[in-house]
C-alpha positions as CSV (number, residue, x, y, z in Angstrom):
1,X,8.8,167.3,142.6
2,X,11.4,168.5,145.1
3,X,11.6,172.4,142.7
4,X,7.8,172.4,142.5
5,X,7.5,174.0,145.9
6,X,10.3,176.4,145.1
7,X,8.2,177.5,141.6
8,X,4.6,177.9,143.7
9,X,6.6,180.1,146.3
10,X,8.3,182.2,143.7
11,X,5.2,182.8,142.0
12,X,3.1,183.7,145.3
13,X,6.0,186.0,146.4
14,X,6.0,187.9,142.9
15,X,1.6,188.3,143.9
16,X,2.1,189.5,147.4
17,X,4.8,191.9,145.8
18,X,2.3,193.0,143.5
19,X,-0.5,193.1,145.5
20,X,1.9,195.5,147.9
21,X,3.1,197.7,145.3
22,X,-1.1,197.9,144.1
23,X,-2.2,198.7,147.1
24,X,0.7,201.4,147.6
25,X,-0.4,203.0,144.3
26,X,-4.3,202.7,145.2
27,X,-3.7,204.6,148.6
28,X,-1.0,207.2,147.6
29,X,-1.2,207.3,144.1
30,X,2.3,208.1,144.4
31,X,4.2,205.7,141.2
32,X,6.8,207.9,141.3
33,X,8.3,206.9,144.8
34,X,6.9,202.8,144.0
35,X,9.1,203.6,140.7
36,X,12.2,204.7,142.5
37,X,12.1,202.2,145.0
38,X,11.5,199.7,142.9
39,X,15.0,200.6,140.4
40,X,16.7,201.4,143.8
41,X,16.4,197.8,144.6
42,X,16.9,196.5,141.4
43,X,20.6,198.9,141.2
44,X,21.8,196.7,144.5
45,X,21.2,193.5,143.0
46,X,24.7,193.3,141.4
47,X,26.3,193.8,145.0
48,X,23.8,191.3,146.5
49,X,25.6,188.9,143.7
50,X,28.7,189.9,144.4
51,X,28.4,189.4,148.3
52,X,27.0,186.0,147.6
53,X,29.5,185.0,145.0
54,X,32.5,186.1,146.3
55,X,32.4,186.5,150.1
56,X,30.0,184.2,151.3
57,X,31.5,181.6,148.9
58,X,35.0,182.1,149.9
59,X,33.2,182.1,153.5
60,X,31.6,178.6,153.1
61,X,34.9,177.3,150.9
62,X,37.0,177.9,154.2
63,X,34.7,176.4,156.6
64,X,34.2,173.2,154.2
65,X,38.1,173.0,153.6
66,X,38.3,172.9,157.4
67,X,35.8,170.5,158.1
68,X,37.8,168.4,155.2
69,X,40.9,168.9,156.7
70,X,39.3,167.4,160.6
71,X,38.3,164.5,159.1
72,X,41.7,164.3,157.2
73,X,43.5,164.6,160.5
74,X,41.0,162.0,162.3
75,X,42.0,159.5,159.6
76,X,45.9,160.1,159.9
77,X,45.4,159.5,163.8
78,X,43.2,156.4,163.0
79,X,46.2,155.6,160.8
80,X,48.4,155.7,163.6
81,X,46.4,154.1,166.1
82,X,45.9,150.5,163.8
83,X,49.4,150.7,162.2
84,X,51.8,153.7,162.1
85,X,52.9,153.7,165.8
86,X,53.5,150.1,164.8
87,X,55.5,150.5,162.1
88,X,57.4,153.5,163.5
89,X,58.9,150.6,166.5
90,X,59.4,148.4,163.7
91,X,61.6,150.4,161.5
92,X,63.3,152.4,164.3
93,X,64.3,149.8,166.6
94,X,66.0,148.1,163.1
95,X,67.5,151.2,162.3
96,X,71.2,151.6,162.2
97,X,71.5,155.4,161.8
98,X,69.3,155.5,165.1
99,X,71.6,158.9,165.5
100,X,69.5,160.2,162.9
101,X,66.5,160.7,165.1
102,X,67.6,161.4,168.5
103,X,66.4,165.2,168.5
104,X,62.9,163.1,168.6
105,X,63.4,162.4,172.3
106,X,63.0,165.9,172.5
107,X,59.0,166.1,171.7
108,X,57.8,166.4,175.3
109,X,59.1,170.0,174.7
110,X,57.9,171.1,171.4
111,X,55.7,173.8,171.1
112,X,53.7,174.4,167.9
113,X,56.2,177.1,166.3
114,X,59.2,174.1,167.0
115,X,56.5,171.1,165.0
116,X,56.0,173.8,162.3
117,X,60.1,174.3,162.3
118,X,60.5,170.3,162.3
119,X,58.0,169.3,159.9
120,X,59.1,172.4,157.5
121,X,62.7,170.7,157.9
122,X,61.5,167.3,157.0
123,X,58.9,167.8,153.7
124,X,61.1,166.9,151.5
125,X,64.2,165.3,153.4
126,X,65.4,161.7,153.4
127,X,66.2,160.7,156.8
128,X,68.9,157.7,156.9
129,X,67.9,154.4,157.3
130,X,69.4,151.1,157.1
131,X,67.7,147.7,158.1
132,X,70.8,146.9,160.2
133,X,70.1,143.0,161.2
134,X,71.9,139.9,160.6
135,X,71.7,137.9,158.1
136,X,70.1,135.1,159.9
137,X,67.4,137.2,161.2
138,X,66.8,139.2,158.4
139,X,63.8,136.6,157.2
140,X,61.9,136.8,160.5
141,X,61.9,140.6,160.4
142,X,60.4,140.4,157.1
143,X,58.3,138.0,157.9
144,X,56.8,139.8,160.9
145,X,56.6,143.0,158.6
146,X,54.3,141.0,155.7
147,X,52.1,139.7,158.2
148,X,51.2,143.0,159.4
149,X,50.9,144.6,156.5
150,X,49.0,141.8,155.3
151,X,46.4,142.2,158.3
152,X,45.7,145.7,157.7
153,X,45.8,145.9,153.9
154,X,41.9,146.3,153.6
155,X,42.7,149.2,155.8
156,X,44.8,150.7,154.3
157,X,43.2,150.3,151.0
158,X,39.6,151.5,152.7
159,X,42.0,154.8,153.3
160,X,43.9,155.1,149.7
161,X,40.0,155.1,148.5
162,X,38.7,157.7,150.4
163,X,38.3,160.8,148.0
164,X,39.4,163.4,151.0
165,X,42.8,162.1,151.1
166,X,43.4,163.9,147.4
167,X,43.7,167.2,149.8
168,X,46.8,165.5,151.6
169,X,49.1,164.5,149.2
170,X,52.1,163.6,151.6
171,X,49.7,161.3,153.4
172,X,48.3,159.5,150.3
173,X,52.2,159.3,149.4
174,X,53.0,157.6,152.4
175,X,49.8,154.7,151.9
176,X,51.1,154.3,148.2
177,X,54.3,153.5,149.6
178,X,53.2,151.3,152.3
179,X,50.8,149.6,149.8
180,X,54.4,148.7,147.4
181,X,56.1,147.3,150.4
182,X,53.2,144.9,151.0
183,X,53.0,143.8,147.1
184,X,56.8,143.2,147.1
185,X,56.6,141.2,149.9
186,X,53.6,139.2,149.3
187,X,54.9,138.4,146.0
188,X,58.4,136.8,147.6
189,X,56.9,133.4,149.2
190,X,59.9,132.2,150.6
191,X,61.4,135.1,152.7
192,X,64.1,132.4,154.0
193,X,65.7,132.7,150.3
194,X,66.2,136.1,150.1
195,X,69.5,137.4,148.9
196,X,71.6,140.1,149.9
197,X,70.3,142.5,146.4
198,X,66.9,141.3,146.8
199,X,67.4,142.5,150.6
200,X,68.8,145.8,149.7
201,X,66.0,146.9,147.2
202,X,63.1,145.8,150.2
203,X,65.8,148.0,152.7
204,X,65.4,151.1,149.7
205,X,61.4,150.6,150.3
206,X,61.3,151.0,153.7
207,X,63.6,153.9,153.8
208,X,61.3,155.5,151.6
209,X,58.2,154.6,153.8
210,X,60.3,155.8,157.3
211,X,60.5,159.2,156.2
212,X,57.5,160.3,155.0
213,X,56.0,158.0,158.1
214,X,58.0,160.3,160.6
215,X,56.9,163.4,159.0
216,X,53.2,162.0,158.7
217,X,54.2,161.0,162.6
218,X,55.0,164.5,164.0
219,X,52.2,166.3,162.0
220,X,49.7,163.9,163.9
221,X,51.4,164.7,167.2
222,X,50.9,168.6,166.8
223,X,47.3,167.5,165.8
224,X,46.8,165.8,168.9
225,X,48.6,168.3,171.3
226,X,46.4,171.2,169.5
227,X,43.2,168.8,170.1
228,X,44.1,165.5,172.6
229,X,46.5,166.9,175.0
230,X,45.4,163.9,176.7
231,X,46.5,161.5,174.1
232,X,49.6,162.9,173.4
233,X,50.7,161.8,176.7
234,X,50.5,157.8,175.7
235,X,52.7,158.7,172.9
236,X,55.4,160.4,174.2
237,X,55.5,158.0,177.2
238,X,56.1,155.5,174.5
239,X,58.3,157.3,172.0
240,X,60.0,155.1,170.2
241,X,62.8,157.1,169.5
242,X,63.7,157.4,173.5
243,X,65.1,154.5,175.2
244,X,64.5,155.4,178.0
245,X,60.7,155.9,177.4
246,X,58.5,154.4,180.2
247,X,54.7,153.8,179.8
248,X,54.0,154.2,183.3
249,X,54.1,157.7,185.1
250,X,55.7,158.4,187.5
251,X,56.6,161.5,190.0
């Protein structure tokens, strides 16, 4: 039904043409000039197709890539927003290489050629991390850790699902990972019993998950200080690689 208005138009556009080029011929009598036209038309045809198939295609490709890419970016930031930020405290405030990320204090005064230069620098690095907390309080950390992952697990599986994310691979890297972390520690009941090896191999999974998070982490904050200035504020007023970070402005 929905191509039987397309046939009836074709065919009443191929009469009026007809009934044009008729009365043309009936009034001039000139078929030479109807003729020439007529193969004139026909000889741009190929460069009609090649405007449509090439250009405007490559035209429409780029503005659906970067319509992908917005929503891509407004997931990340949702990310962020219900559990990266989260995680990021989490991890760095148990870090014992906190040395290892101190140039982040510095964000306040990035501009978009020094986020390029960082997240360049960080694609494929492994930044050092070590769950640095004693024994005795190693199970509550963990503990603390499976119940939030546990909370947002639908989340994060909604996100691994979404088909967009196949155009972010470092992103969809850093949900897999996530999504391990949770299944290792969902299947060890009794964090209480954990032993030292056991502890080490869950310490090897979050390193994994803190690097590509801080690389996923600065991408979203060039994203938001291209497009939220406003909301990049809360961030870095809360960075949790600065100490001295204060929600509250002041003079």
């Amino acid at each position: 039904m929905k191509r039987d208005w397309k046939i009836k138009f074709s065919i009443l556009m191929i009469i009026a043409a007809i009934i044009i080029f008729g009365t043309n011929y009936l009034v001039l009598k000139d078929t030479h000039s109807i003729v020439s036209y007529v193969w004139l038309h026909i000889g741009f045809i190929p460069i009609d197709i090649i405007i449509v198939a090439f250009i405007l295609e490559d035209i429409m490709s780029r503005k659906e890539k970067e319509a992908i890419y917005e929503k891509l970016d407004m997931l990340i930031s949702t990310f962020f927003t219900e559990i990266g930020n989260e995680l990021i405290e989490e991890f760095s405030s148990a870090n014992e290489f906190k040395a290892s990320t101190s140039y982040l204090k510095a964000i306040p005064n990035w501009d978009d050629a020094e986020y390029d230069k960082q997240l360049k620098k960080l694609k494929n690095a492994n930044i050092d991390f070590n769950v640095d907390i004693e024994g005795g309080k190693r199970a509550e950390f963990l503990i603390n850790l499976r119940t939030l992952l546990k909370s947002k697990r639908e989340f994060l599986i909604n996100l691994i699902n979404n088909p967009q994310l196949f155009e972010k691979e470092e992103f969809s890297g850093l949900l897999i990972s996530i999504l391990h972390l949770d299944e290792e520690l969902e299947h060890r009941p009794d964090l209480n019993q954990i032993t030292d090896a056991d502890f080490n191999h869950l310490n090897g999974d979050i390193k994994r998950i803190y690097s590509k998070l801080i690389y996923e982490w600065i991408y979203y904050l060039k994203y938001l200080n291209t497009h939220y200035p406003y909301m990049i504020s809360l961030i870095i007023r809360t960075n949790p690689f600065d100490e001295d970070a204060d929600v509250h402005i002041k003079d």
